[in-house]
C-alpha positions in Angstrom: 152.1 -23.3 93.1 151.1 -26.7 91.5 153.8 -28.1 89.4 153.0 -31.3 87.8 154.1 -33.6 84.5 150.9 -34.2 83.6 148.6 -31.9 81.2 145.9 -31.4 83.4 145.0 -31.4 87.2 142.3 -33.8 88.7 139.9 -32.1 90.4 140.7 -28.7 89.0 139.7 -27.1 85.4 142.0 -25.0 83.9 140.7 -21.7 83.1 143.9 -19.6 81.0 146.7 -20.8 79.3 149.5 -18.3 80.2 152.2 -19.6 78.2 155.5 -22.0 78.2 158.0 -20.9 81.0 161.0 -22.5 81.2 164.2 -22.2 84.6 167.7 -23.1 83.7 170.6 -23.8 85.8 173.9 -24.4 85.0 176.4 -25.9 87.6 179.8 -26.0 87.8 181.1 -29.7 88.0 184.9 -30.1 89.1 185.5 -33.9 87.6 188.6 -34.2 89.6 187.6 -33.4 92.5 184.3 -35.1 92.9 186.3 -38.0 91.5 188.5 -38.2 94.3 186.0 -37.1 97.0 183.5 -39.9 96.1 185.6 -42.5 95.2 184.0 -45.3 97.2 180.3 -44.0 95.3 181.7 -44.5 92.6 183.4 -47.7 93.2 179.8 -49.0 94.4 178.4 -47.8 90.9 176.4 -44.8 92.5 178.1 -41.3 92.9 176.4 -39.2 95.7 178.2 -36.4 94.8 176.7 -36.3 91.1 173.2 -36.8 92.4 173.4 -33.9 94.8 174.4 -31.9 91.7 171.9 -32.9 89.8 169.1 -32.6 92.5 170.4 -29.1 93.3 170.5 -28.0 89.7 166.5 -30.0 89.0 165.2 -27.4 92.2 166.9 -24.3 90.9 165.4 -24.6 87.7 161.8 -25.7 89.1 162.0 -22.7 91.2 163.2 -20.4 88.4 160.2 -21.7 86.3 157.4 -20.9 89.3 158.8 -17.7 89.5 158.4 -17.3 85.8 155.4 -18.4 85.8 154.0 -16.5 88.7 154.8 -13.4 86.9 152.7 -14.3 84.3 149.5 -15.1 87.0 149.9 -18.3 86.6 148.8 -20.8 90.2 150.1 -23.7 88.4 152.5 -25.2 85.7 151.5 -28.5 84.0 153.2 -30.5 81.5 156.3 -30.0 82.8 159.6 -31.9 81.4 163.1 -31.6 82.8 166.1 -31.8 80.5 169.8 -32.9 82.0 172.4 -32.4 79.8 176.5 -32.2 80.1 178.7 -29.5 78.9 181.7 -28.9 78.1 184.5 -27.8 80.6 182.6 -30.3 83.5 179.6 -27.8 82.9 176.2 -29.4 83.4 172.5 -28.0 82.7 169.1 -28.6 84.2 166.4 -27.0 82.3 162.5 -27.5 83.3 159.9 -26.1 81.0 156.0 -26.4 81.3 152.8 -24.5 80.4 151.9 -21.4 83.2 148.3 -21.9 83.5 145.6 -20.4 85.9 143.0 -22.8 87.3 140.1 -22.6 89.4 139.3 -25.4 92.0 136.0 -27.2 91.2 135.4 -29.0 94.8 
């Protein structure tokens, strides 16, 4: 499955527009305990321990979209955008949304 940000794919036309699919993932963040596990990240200004989250969180919801969207017929997913945002409770979400859209190869 092609997954890109852009609106179109080089080399490719799109033939069907299947519609906006969207994956979501929320993860469970305890502050304390990443805190104290990655002090020295965060002491260096970076926290491995949050990036990992967030990577983790960013794949889950690509892969919920492709499945979304291969439901639909779909062999690719264009325009997509990923959303991060922070919950209460040390809750954090990860949603990607994009347009499922069939295309035929033109090589």
């Amino acid at each position: 499955m092609l997954v890109t940000t852009t609106p179109s794919l080089e080399g490719k036309q799109i033939e069907r527009y299947l519609g906006i699919v969207t994956g979501e993932a929320i993860m469970g963040a305890n502050v304390v305990r990443d805190f104290l596990a990655s002090v020295t990240d965060i002491i260096g200004g970076r926290s491995s321990a949050y990036e990992n989250k967030l990577s983790e969180g960013r794949e889950i919801a690509i892969k919920e979209m492709e499945e979304k969207a291969r439901r639909l017929g779909a062999n690719a997913v264009v325009g997509v955008d990923l959303d991060f945002e922070t919950l209460r409770d040390g809750m954090m979400m990860c949603i990607a949304t994009g347009t499922a859209v069939y295309v035929k190869d033109t090589n």
